[in-house]
C-alpha positions as a Markdown table, in Angstrom:
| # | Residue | x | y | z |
|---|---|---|---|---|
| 1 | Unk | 1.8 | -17.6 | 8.9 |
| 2 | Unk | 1.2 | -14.4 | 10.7 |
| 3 | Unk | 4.4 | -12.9 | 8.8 |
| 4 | Unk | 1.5 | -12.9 | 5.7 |
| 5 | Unk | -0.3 | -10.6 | 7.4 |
| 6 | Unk | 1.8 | -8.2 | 9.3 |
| 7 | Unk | 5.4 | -6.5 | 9.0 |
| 8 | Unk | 8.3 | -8.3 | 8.5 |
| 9 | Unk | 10.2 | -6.3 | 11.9 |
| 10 | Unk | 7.5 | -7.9 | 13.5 |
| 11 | Unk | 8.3 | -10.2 | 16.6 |
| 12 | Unk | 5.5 | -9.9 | 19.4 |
| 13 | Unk | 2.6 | -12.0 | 18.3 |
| 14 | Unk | 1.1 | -12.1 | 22.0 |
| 15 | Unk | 1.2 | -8.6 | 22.4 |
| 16 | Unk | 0.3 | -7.5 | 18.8 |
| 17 | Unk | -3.2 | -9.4 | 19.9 |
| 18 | Unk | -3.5 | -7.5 | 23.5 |
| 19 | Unk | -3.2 | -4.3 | 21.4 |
| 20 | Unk | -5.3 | -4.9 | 18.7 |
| 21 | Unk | -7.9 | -6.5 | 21.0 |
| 22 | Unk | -7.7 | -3.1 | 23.4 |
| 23 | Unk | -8.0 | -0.9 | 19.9 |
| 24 | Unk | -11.7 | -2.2 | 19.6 |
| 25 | Unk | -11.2 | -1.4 | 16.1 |
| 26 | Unk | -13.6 | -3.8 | 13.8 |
| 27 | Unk | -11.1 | -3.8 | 10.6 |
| 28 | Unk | -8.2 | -4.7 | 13.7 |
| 29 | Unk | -10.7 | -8.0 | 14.9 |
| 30 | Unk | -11.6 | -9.0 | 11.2 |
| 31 | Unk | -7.3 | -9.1 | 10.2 |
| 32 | Unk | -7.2 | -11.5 | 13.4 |
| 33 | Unk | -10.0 | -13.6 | 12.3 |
| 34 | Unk | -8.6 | -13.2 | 8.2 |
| 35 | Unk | -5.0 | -14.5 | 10.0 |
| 36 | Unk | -6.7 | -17.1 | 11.8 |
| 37 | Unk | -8.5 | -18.4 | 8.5 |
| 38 | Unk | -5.2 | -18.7 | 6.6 |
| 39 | Unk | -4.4 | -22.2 | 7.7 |
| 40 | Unk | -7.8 | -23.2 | 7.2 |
| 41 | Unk | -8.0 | -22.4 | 4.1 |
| 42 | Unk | -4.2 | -23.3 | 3.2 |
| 43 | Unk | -5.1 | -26.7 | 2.3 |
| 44 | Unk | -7.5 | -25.3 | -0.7 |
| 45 | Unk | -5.8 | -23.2 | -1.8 |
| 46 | Unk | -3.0 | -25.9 | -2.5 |
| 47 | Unk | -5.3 | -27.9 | -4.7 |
| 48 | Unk | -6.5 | -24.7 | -6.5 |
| 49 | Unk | -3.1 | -23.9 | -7.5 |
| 50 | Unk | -3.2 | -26.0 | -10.8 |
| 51 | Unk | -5.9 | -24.1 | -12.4 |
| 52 | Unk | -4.5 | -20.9 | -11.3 |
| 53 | Unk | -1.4 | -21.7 | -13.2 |
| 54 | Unk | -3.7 | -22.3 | -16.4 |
| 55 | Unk | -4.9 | -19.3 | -16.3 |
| 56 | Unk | -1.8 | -17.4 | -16.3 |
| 57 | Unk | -0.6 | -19.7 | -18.9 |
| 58 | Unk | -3.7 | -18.9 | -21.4 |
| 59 | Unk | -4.6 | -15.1 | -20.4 |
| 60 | Unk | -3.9 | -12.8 | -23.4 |
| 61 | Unk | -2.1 | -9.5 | -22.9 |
| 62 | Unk | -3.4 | -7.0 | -21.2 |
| 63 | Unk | -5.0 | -3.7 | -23.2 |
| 64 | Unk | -6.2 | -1.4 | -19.6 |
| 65 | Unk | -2.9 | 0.1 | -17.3 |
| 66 | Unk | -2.1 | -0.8 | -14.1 |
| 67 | Unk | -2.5 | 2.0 | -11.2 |
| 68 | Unk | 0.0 | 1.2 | -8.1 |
| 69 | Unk | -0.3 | 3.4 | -5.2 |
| 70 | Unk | 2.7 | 3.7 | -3.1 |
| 71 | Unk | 4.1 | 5.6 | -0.2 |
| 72 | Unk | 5.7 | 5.8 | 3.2 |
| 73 | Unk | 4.0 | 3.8 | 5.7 |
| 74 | Unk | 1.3 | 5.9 | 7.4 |
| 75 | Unk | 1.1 | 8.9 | 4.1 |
| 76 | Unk | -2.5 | 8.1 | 3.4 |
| 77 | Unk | -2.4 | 5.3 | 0.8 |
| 78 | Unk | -5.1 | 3.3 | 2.0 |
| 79 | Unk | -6.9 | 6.3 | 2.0 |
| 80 | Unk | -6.4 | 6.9 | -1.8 |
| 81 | Unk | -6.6 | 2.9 | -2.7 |
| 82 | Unk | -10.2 | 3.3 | -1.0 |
| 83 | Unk | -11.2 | 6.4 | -2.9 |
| 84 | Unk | -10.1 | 5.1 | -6.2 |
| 85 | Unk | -12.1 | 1.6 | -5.8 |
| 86 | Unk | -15.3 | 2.9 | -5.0 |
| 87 | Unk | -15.2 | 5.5 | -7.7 |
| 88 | Unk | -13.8 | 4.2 | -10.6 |
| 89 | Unk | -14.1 | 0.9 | -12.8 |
| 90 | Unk | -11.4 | -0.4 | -11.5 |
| 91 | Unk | -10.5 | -4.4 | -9.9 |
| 92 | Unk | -8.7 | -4.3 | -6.8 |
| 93 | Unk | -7.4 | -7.4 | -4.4 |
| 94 | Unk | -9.9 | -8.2 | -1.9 |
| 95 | Unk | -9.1 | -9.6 | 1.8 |
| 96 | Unk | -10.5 | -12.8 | -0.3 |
| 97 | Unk | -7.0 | -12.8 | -1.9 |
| 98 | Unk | -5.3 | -13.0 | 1.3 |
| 99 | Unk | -6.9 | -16.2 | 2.2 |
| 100 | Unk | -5.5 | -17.8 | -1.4 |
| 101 | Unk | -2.4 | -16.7 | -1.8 |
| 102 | Unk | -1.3 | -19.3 | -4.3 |
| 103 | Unk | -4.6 | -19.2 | -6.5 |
| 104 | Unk | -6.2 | -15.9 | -6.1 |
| 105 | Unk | -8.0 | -15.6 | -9.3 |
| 106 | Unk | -9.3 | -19.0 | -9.0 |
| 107 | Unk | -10.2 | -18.4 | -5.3 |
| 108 | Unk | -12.3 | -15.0 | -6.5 |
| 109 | Unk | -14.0 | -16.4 | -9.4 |
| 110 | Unk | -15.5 | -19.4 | -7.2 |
| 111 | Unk | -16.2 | -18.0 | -4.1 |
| 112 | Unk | -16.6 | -13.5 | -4.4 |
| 113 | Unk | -20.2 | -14.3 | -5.7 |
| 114 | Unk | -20.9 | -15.6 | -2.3 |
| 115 | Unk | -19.2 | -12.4 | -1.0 |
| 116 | Unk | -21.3 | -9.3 | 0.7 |
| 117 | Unk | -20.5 | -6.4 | -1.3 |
| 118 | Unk | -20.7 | -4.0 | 1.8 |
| 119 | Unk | -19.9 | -0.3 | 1.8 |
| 120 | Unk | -15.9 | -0.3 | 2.1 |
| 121 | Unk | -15.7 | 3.3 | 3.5 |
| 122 | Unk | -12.9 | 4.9 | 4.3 |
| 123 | Unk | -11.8 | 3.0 | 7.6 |
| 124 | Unk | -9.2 | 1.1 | 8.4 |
| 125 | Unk | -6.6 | 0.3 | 11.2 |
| 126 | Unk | -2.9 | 0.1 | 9.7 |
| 127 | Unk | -4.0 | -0.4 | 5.8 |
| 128 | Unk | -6.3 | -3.7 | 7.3 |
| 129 | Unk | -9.5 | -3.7 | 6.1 |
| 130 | Unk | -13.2 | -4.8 | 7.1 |
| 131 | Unk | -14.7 | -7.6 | 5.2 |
| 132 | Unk | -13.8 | -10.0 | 2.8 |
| 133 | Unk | -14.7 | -7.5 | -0.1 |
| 134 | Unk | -12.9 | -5.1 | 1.5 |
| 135 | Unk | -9.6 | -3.7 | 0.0 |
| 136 | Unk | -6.5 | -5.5 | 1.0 |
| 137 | Unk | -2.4 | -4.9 | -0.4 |
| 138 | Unk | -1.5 | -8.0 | -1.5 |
| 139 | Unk | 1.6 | -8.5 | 0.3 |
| 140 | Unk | 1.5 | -11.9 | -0.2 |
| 141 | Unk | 1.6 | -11.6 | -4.0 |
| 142 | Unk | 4.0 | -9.1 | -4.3 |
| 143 | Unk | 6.5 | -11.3 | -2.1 |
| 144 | Unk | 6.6 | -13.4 | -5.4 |
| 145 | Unk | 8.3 | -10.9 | -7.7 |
| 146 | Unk | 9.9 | -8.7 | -5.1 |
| 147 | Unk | 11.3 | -11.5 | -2.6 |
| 148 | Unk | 9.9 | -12.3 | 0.9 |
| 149 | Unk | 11.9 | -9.7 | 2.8 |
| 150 | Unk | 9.9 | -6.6 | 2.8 |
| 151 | Unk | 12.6 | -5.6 | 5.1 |
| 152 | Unk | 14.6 | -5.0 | 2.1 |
| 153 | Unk | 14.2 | -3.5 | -1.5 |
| 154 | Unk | 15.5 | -5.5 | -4.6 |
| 155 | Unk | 18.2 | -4.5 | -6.7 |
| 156 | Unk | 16.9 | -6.4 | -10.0 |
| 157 | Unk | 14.0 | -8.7 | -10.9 |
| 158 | Unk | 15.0 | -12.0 | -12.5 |
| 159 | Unk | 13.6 | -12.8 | -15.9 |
| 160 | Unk | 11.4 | -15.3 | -14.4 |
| 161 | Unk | 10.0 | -13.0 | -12.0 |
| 162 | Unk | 9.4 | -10.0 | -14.5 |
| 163 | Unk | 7.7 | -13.1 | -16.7 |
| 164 | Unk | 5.7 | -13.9 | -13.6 |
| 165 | Unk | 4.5 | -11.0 | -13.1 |
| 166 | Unk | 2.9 | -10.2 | -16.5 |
| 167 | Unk | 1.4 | -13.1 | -16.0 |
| 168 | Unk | -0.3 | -12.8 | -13.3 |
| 169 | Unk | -1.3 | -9.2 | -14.0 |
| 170 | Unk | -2.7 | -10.3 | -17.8 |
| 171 | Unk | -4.6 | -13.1 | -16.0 |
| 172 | Unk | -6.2 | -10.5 | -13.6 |
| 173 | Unk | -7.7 | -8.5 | -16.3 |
| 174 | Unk | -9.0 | -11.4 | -18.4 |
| 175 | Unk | -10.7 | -12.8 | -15.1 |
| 176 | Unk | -11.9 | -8.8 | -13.9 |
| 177 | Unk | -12.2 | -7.2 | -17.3 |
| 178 | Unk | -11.3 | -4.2 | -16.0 |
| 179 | Unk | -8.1 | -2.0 | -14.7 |
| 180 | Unk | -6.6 | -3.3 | -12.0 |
| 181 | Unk | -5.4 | -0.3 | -9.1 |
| 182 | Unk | -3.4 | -1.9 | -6.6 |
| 183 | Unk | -1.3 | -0.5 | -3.2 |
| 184 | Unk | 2.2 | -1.8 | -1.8 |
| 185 | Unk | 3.6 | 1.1 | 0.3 |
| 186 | Unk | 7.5 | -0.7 | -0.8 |
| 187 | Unk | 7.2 | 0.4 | -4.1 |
| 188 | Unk | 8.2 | 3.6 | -3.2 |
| 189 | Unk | 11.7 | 1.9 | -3.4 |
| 190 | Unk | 11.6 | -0.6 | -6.5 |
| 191 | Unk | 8.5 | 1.3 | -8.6 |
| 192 | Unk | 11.1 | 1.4 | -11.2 |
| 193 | Unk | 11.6 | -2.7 | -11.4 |
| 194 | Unk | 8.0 | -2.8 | -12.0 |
| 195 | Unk | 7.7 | -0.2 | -14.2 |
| 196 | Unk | 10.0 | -2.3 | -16.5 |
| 197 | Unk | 8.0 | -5.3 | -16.4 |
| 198 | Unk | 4.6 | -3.7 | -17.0 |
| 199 | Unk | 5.3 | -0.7 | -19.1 |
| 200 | Unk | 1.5 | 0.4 | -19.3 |
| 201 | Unk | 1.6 | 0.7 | -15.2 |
| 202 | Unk | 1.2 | 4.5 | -13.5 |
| 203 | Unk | 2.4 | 5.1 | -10.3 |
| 204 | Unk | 0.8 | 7.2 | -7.2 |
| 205 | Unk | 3.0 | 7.8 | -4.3 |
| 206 | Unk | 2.2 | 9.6 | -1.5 |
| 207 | Unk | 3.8 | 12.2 | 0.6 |
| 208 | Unk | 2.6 | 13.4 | 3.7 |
| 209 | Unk | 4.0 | 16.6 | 5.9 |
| 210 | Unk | 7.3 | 15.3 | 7.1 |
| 211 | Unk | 6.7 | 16.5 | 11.0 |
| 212 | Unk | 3.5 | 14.7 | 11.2 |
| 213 | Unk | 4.4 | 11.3 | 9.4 |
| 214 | Unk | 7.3 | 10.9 | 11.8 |
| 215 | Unk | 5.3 | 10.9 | 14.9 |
| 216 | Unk | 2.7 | 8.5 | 12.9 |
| 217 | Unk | 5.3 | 6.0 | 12.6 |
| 218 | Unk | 6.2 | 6.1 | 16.4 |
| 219 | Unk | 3.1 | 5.8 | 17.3 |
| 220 | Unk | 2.8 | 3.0 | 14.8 |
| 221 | Unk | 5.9 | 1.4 | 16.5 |
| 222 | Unk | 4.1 | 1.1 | 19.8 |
| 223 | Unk | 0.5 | -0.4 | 18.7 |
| 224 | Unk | 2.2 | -2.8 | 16.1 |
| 225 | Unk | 5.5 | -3.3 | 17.9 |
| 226 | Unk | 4.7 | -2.6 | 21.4 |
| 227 | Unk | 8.1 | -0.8 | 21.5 |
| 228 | Unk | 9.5 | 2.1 | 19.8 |
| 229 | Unk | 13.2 | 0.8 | 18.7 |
| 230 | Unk | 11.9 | -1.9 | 16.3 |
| 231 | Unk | 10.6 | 0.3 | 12.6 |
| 232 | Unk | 8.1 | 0.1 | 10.9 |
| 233 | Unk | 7.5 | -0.5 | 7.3 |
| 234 | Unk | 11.1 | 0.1 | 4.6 |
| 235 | Unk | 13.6 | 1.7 | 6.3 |
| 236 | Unk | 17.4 | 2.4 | 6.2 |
| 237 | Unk | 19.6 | 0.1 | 7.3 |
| 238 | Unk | 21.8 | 2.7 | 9.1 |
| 239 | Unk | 19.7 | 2.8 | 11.5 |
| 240 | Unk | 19.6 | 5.4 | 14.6 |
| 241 | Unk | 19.6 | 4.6 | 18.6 |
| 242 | Unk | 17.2 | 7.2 | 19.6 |
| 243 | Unk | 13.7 | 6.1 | 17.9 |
| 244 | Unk | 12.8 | 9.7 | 17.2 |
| 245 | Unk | 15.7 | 10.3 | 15.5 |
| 246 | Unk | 15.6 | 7.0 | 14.0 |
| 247 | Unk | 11.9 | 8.0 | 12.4 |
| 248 | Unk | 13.4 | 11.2 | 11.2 |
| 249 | Unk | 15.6 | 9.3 | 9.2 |
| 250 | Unk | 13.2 | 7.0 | 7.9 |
| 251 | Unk | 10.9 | 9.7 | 6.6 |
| 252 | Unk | 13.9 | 11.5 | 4.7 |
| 253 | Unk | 14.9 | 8.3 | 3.6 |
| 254 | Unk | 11.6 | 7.6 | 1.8 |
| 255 | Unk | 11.6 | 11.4 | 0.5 |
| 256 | Unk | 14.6 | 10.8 | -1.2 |
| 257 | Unk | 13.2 | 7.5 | -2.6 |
| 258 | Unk | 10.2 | 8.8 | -4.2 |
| 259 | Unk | 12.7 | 11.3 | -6.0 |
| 260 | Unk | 14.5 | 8.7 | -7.7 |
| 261 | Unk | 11.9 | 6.6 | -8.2 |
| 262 | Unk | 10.5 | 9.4 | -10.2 |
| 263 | Unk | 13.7 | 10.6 | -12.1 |
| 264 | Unk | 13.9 | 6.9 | -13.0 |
| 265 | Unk | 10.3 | 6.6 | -14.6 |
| 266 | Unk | 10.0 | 10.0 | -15.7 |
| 267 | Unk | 6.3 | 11.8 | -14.0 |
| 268 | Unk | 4.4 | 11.1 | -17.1 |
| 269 | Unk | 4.1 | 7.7 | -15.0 |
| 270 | Unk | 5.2 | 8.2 | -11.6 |
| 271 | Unk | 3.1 | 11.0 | -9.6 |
| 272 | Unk | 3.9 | 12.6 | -6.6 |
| 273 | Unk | 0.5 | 13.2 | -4.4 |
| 274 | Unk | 0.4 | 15.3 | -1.4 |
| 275 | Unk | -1.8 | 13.5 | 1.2 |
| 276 | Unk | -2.6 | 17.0 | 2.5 |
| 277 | Unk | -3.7 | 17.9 | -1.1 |
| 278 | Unk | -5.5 | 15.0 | -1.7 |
| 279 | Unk | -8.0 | 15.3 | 1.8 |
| 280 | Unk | -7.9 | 18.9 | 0.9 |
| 281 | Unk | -9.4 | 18.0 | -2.6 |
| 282 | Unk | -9.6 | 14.4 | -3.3 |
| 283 | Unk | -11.7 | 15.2 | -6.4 |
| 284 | Unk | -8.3 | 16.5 | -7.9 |
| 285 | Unk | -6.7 | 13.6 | -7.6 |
| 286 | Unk | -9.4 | 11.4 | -9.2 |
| 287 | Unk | -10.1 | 13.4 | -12.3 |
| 288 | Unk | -6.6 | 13.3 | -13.0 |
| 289 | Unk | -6.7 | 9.3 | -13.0 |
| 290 | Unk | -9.8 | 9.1 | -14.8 |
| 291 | Unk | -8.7 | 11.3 | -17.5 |
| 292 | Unk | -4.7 | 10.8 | -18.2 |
| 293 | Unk | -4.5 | 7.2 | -16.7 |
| 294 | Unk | -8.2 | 5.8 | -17.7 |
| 295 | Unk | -8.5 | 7.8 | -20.4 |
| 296 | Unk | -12.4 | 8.4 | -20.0 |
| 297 | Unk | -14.1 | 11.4 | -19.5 |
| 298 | Unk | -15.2 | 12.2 | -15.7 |
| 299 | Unk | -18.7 | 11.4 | -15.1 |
| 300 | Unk | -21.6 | 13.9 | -15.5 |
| 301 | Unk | -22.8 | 13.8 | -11.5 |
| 302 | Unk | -19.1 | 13.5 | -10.6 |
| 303 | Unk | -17.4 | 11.3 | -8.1 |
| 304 | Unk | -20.4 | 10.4 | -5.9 |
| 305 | Unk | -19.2 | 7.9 | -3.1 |
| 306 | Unk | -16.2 | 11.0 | -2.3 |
| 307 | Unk | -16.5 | 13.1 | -0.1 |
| 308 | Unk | -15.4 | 17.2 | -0.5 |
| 309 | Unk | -13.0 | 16.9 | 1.8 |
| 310 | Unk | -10.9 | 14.7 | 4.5 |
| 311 | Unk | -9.6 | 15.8 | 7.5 |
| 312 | Unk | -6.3 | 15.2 | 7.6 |
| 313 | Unk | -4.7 | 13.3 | 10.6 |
| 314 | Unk | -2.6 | 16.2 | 11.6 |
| 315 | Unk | -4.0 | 17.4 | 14.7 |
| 316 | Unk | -0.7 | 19.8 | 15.6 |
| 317 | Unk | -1.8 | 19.6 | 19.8 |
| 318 | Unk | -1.2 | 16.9 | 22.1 |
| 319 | Unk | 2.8 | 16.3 | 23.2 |
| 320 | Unk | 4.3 | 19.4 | 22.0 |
| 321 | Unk | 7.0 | 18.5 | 23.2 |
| 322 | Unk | 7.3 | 15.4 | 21.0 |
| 323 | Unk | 6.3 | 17.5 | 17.7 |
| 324 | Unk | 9.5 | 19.7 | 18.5 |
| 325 | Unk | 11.6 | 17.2 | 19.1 |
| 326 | Unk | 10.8 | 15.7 | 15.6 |
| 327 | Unk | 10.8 | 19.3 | 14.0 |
| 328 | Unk | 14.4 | 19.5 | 15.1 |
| 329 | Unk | 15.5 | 16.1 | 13.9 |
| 330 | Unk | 14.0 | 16.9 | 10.6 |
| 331 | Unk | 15.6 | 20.1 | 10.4 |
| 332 | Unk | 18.7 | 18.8 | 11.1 |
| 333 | Unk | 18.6 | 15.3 | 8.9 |
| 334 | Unk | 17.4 | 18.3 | 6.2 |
| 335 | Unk | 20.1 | 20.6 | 6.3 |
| 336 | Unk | 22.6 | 17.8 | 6.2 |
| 337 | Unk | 21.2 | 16.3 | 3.1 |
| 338 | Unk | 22.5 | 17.0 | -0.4 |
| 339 | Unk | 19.6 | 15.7 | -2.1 |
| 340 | Unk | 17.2 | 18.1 | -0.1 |
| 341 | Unk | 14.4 | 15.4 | -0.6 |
| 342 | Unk | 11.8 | 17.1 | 1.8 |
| 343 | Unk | 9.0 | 19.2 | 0.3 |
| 344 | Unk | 8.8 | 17.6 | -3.5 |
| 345 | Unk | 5.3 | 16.7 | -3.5 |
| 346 | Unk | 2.8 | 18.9 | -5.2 |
């Protein structure tokens, strides 16, 4: 059950509670209580299942694109995901979804009435959110057309998962009536499988200052993991002994990713966004999806639930001595890399 909720590298339920507990983080506590509801609700979400399949079965196809934001683990898409929803028309999966994994249309057009709309702001503690409004991936969706491993990227899509898919997505819209924008940090590695399937969807992926995402996804490591050998999020099978090292590697690896991801689709639909562009000027960023993705003009008083600016998590003090040692490994993984994937994003 908790495999739902949390990476699939995961293997320290015990201490993953000790952690999240010490965080005193309130989106940390509300995915403990969100995990704990699961079974609970489990035996609901069984009997919905039957009208969720009649909806997919009788939705008509879909007329408004699909927005997917993707990314390394730790490059700021939650961030973005947040931004998008509460300035745009847009749907989005709810922590609501989580609970109904099996009928989450149903589950949202019974119950998000009873839901508190409160602000979702721009917190949240490892892509968890507070709230069951609040904005959550969708893993467990996603595991139905890309497989259960999140360990591991698919080669192909079957054609009952591609069918599945457009399902789903068409039955979305018909419930929402509006475009759907979406996160799953592993696109970053099969965005192109998707893009197949739904040939209206635009892609946002992430990139984040190579030096600084590394030592994110140790730290990452420790509070999920408790340890730093076990990763965190896609990574390479080949992997590395040394954890820094190790993280070095995973960040090229996803650099290089996004770069063929992109050559595959083609950057009419698959956008490269620097995360320290975007908290430099997340206005940018939105225009550009209201006007090429939306196609609808950017409001008179603007985006008014953004901010100017974020600050970016890139506080360059604090363990120097770390920050070199990951400067070195990148420089090195760099240099030893024909595809040069580092620096792409604009």
């Amino acid at each position: 059950m908790l495999h739902r909720f949390i990476p699939a590298q995961f293997h320290d339920p015990v201490g993953l509670t000790k952690r999240l507990i010490k965080s005193h983080d309130p989106a940390a506590f509300f995915a403990m209580r969100l995990a704990a509801a699961g079974p609970v609700c489990a035996p609901l979400d069984f009997l919905l299942e039957p009208f969720e399949r009649r909806a997919y079965q009788s939705a008509p196809p879909r007329r408004l694109p699909v927005i997917l934001v993707c990314g390394p683990p730790r490059s700021g898409t939650t961030l973005l995901l947040q931004a998008l929803i509460q300035n745009l028309p847009v749907a989005y999966f709810d922590n609501l979804t989580a609970l109904f994994p099996r009928s989450p249309i149903t589950a949202n057009r019974l119950f998000s009435r009873f839901i508190s709309r409160s602000p979702m702001g721009f917190r949240s503690y490892y892509g968890r959110t507070e709230h069951l409004s609040g904005s959550n991936d969708g893993l467990q969706l996603w595991d139905r057309w890309l497989g259960a491993d999140r360990s591991h990227a698919p080669s192909e899509l079957s054609p009952e998962q591609r069918e599945a898919m457009v399902r789903f997505f068409n039955a979305f819209e018909a419930w929402s009536g509006r475009a759907l924008v979406a996160k799953n940090n592993n696109l970053n590695a099969s965005a192109s499988l998707v893009a197949e399937a739904l040939p209206d969807s635009y892609f946002l992926c992430l990139a984040r200052e190579p030096v600084f995402l590394a030592r994110s996804l140790l730290r990452a490591r420790m509070e999920i993991h408790g340890r730093e050998d076990l990763g965190y999020g896609l990574s390479p099978e080949n992997t590395r002994d040394d954890p820094v090292e190790d993280v070095c590697h995973q960040v090229l690896f996803h650099s290089k990713l996004a770069l063929e991801q992109k050559a595959r689709i083609g950057a009419a639909r698959f956008q490269l966004v620097s995360y320290e562009g975007f908290c430099r000027n997340p206005g940018a960023t939105l225009k550009f999806v209201t006007e090429e993705i939306l196609r609808r003009p950017v409001p008179s008083r603007g985006f008014p639930n953004l901010p100017e600016a974020f600050e970016p998590a890139n506080t360059p003090f604090g363990n120097e001595a770390l920050l070199a040692r990951l400067e070195h490994a990148l420089g090195a993984w760099h240099d030893s890399s024909p595809a040069n994937p580092t620096g792409t994003a604009p």
